[in-house]
Backbone as CSV, one residue per row, in Angstrom:
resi,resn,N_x,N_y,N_z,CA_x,CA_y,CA_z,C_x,C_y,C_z
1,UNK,-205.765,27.836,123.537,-205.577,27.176,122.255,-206.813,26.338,121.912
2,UNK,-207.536,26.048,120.714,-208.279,25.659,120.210,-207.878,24.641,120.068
3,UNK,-208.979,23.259,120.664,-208.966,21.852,120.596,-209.215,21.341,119.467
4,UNK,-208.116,20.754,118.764,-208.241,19.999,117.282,-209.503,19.588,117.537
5,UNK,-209.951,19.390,115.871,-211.326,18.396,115.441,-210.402,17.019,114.066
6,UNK,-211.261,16.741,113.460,-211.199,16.209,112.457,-211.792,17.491,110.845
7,UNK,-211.571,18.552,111.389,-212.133,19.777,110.800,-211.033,20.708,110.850
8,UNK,-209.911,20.185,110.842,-208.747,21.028,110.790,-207.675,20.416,110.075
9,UNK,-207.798,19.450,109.305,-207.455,18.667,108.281,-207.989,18.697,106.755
10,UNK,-206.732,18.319,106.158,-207.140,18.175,104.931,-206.913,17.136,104.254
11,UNK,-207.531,16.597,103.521,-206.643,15.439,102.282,-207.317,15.257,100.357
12,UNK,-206.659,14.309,99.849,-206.923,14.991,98.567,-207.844,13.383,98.158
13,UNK,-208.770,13.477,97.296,-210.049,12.628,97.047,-209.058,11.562,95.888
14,UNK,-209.676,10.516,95.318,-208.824,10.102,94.244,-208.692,10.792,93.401
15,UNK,-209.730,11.553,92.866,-209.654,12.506,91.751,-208.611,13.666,91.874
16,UNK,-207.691,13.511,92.889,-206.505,14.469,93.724,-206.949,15.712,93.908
17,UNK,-208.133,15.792,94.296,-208.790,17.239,94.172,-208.498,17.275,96.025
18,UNK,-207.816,18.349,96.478,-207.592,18.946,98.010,-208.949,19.346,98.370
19,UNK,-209.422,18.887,99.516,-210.785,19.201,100.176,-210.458,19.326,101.854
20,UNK,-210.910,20.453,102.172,-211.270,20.658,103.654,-212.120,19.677,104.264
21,UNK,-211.649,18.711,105.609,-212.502,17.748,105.934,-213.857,18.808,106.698
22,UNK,-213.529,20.011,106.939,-214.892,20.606,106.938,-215.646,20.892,106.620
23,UNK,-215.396,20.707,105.053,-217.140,20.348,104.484,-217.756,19.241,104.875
24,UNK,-217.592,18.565,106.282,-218.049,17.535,106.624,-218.657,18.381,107.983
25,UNK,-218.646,19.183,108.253,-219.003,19.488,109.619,-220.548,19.831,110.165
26,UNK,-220.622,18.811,111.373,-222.069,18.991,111.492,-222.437,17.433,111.440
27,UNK,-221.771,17.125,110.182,-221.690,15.149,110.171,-221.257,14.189,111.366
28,UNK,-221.826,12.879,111.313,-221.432,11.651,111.471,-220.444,11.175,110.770
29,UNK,-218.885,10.880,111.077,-218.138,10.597,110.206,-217.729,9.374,110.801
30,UNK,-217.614,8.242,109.737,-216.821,6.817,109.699,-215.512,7.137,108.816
31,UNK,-214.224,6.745,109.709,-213.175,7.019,109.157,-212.402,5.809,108.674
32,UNK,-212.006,5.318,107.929,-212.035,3.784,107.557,-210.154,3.919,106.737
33,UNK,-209.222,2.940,106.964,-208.685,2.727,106.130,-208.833,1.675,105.444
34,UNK,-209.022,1.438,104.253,-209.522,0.386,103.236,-207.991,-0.307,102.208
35,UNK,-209.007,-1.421,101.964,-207.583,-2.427,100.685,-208.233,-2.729,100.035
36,UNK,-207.971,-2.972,98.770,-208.886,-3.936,97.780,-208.452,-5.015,97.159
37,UNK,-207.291,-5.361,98.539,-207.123,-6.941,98.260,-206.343,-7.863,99.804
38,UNK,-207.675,-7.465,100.530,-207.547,-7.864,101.756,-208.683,-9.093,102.236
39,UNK,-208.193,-10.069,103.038,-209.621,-10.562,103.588,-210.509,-9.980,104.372
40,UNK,-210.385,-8.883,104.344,-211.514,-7.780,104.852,-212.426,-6.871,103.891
41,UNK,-212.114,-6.870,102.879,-212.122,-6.429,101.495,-213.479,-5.907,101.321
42,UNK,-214.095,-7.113,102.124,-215.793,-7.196,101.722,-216.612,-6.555,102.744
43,UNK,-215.883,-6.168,103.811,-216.489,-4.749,104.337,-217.009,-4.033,103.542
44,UNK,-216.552,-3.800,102.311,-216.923,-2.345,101.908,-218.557,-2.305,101.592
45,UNK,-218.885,-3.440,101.525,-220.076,-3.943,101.247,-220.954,-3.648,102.329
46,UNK,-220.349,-3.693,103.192,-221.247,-3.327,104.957,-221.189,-1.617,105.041
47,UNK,-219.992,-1.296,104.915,-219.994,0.275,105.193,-220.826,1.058,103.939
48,UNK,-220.827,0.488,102.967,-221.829,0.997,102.006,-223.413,0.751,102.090
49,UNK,-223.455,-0.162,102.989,-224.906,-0.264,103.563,-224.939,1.009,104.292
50,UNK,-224.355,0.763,105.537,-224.843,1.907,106.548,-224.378,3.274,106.063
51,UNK,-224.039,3.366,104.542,-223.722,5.072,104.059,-225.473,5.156,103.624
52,UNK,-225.806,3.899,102.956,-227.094,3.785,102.187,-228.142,4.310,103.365
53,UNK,-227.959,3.738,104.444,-229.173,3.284,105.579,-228.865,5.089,106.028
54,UNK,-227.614,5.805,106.579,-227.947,6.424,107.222,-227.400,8.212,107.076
55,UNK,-226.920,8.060,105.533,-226.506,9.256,104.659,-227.631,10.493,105.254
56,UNK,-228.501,9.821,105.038,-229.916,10.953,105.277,-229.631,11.776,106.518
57,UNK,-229.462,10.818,107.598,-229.287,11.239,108.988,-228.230,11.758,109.447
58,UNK,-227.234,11.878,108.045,-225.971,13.176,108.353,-224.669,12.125,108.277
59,UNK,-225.219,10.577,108.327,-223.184,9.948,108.456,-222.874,9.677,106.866
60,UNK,-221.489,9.765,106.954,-220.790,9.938,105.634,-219.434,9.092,106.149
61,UNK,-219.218,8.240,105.315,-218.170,7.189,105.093,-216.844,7.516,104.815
62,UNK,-215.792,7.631,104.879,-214.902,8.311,104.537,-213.736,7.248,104.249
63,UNK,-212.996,6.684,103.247,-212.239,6.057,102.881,-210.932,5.910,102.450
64,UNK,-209.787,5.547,103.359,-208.392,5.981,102.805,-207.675,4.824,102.852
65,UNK,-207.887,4.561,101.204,-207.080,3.468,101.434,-205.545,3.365,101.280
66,UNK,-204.850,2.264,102.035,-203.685,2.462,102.502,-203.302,1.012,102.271
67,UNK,-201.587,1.085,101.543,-200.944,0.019,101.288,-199.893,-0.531,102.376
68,UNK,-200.069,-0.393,103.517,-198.927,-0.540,104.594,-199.312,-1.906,105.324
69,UNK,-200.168,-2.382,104.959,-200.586,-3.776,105.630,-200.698,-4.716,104.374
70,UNK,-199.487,-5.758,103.956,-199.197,-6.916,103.737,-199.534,-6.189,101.910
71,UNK,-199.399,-5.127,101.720,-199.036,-4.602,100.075,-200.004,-5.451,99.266
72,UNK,-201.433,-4.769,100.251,-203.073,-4.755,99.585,-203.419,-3.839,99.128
73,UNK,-203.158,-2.728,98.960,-203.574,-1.977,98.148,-202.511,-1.568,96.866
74,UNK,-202.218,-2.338,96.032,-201.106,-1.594,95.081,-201.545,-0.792,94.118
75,UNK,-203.142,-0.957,94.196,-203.194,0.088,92.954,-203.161,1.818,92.913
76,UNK,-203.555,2.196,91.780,-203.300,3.674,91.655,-204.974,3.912,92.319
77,UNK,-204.757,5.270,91.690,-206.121,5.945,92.285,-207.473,5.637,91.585
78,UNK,-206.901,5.652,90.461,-208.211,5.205,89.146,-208.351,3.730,89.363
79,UNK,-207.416,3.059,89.500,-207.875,1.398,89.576,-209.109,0.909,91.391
80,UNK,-208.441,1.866,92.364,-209.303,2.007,93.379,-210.305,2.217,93.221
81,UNK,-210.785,3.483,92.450,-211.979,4.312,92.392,-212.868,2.772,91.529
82,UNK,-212.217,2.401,90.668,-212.988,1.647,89.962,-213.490,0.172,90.255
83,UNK,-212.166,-0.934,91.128,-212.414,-1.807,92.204,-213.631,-0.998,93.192
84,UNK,-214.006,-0.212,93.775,-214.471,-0.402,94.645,-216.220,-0.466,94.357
85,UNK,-216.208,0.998,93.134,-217.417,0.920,92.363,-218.457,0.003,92.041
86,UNK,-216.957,-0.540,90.835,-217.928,-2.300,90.278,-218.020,-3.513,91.044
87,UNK,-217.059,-3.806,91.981,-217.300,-4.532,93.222,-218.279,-4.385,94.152
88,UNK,-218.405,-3.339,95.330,-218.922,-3.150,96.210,-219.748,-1.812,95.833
89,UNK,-219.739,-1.187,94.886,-221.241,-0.047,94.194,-220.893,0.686,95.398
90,UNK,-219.502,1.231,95.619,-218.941,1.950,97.124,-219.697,3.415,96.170
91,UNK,-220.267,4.228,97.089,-220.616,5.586,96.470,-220.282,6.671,97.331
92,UNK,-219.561,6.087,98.720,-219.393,7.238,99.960,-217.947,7.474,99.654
93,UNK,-217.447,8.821,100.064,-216.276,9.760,99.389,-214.547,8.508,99.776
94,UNK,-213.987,8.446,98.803,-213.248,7.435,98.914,-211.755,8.699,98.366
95,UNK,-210.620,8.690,99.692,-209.428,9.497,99.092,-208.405,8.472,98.341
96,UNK,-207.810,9.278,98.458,-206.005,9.193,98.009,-205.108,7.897,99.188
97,UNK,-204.286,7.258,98.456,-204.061,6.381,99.214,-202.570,6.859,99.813
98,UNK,-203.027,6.557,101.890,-202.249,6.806,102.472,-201.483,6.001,103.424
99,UNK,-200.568,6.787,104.414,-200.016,6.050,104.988,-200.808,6.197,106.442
100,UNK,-200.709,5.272,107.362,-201.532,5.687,108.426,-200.578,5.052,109.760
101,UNK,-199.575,4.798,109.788,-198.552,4.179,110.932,-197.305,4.921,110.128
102,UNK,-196.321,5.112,110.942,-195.098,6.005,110.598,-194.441,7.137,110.478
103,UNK,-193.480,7.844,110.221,-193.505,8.953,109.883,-193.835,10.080,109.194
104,UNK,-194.491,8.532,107.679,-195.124,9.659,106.984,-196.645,9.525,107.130
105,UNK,-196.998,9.003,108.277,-198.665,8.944,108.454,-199.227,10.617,108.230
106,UNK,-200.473,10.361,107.308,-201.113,10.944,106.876,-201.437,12.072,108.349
107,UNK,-201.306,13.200,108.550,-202.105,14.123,110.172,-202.783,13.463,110.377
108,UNK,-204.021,13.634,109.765,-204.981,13.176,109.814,-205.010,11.896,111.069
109,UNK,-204.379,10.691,110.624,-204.436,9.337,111.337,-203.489,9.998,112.361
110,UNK,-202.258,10.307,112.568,-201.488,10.769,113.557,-202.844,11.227,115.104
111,UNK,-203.745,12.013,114.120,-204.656,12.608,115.162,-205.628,12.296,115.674
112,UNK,-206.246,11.333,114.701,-207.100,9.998,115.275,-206.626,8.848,116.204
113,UNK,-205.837,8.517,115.870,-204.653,7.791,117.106,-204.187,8.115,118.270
114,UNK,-203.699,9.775,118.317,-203.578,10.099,119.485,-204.795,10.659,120.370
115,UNK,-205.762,10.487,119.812,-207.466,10.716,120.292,-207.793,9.290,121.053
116,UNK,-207.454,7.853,120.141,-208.156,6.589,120.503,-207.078,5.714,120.306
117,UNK,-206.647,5.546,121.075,-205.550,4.529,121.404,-206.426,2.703,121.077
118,UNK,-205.114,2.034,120.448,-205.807,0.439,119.738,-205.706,-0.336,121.093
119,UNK,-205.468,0.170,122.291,-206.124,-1.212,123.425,-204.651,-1.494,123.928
120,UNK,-204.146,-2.555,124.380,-203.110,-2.930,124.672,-202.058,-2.778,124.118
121,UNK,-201.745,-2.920,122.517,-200.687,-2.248,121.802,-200.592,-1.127,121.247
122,UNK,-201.281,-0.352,122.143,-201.013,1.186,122.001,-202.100,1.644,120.789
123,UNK,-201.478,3.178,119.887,-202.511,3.370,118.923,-201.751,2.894,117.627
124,UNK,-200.799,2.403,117.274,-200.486,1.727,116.361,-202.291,1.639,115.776
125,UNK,-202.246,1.282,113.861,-202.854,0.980,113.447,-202.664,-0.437,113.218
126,UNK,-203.524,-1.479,113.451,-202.923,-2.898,113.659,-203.209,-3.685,111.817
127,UNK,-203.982,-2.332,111.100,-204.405,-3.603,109.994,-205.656,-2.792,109.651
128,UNK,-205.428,-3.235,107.570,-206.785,-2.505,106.936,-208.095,-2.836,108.045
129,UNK,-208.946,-1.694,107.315,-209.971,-1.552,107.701,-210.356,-1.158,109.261
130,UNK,-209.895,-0.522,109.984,-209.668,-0.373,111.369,-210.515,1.348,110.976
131,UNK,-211.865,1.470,112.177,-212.348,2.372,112.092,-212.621,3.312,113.213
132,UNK,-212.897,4.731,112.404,-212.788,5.556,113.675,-214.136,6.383,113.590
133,UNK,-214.980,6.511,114.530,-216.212,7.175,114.520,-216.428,8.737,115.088
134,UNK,-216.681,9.631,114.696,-216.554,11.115,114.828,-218.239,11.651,114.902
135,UNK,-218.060,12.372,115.914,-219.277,12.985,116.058,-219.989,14.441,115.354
136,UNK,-220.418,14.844,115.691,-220.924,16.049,114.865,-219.946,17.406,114.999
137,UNK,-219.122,17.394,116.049,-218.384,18.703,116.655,-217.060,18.118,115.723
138,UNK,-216.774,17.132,115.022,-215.597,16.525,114.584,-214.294,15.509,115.672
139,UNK,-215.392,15.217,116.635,-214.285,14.847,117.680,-214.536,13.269,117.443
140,UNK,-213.387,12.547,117.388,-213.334,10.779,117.629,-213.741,10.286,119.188
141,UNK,-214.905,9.773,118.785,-215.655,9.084,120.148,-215.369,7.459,120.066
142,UNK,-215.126,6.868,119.171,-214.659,5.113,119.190,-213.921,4.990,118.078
143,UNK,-213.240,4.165,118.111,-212.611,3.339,117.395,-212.630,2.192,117.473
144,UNK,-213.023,1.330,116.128,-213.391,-0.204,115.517,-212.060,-0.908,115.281
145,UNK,-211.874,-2.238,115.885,-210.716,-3.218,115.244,-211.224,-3.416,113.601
146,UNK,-210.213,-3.729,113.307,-210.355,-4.178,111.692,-211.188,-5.372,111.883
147,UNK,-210.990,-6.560,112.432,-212.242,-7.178,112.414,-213.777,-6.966,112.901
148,UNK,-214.318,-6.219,113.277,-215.597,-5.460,113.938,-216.252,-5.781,112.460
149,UNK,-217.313,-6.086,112.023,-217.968,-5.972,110.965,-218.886,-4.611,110.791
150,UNK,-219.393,-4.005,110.051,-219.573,-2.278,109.685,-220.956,-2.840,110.764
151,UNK,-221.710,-3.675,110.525,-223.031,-3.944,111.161,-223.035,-4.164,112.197
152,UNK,-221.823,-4.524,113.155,-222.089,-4.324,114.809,-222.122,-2.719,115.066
153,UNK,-221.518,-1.833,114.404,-221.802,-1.117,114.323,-222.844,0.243,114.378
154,UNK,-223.362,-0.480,114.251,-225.140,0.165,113.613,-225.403,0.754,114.452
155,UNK,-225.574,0.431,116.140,-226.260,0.705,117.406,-225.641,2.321,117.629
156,UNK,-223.587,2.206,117.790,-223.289,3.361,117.903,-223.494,4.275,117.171
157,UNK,-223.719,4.284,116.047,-223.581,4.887,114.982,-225.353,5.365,114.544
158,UNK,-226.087,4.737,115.121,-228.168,5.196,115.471,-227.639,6.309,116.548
159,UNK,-226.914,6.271,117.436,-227.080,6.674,118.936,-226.293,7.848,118.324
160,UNK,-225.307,8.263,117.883,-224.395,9.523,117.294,-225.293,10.290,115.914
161,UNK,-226.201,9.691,115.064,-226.698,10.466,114.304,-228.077,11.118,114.666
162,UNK,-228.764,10.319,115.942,-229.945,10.928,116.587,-229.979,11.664,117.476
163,UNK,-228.449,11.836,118.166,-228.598,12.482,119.328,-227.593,13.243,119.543
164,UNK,-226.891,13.461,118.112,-225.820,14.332,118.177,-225.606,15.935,118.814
């Protein structure tokens, strides 16, 4: 049997357009669930740096934001797309807002979770912005607490796009 990737998934963009996460393949992927009304909020500002700093070198940002932590994200898809724009000038591919703990968790997170477990309380997702880093074959090599800022970051994320 063939070992899942992050390339055997699908999900739909805000624009609800369905995309194969394998048009990502070959990439550096940051897997992020996002809010745009969280005290973390202003990440997006960091992860849009390092889309800026290191797009070239193959990583691509990936954004799903999700209302299951303290009912921060209430908006629709168009009010997202547009918070994140005129706020944080976010330009890296931003989906459809999901669920990422539960039954109806998105595959996707189901499969990132059971890849990288959150530490002592299991892989529960503990809270926006909690990230997951994917290598070029599509496989999850770390996962970020929601507090980690995108810029401690940087080191793993030099070391996965140069030497992938």
């Amino acid at each position: 049997m063939k070992l899942k990737t992050v390339y055997d998934f699908e999900a739909n963009t805000l624009a609800g357009k369905k995309i194969s996460l394998k048009e990502y393949q070959g990439k550096t992927l940051l897997i992020v669930n996002t809010a745009s009304q969280c005290g973390l909020t202003p990440q997006y500002e960091g992860l849009e740096e390092l889309y800026q700093k290191y797009k070239d070198q193959g990583l691509v940002v990936l954004g799903f934001p999700c209302n299951q932590f303290g009912n921060q994200e209430k908006g629709n898809s168009e009010q997202i797309q547009e918070f994140c724009q005129v706020n944080y000038g976010v330009s890296f591919p931003m989906f459809e807002k999901v669920e990422v703990n539960g039954n109806n968790a998105h595959p996707l997170y189901k499969f990132l979770k059971s890849k990288l477990s959150g530490g002592l309380l299991g892989s529960k997702i503990k809270w926006n912005f909690t990230k997951f880093l994917i290598d070029q074959n599509g496989v999850p090599i770390k996962r970020y607490a929601p507090i980690t800022v995108p810029k401690k970051m940087e080191k793993d994320i030099e070391k996965v796009v140069n030497h992938g």
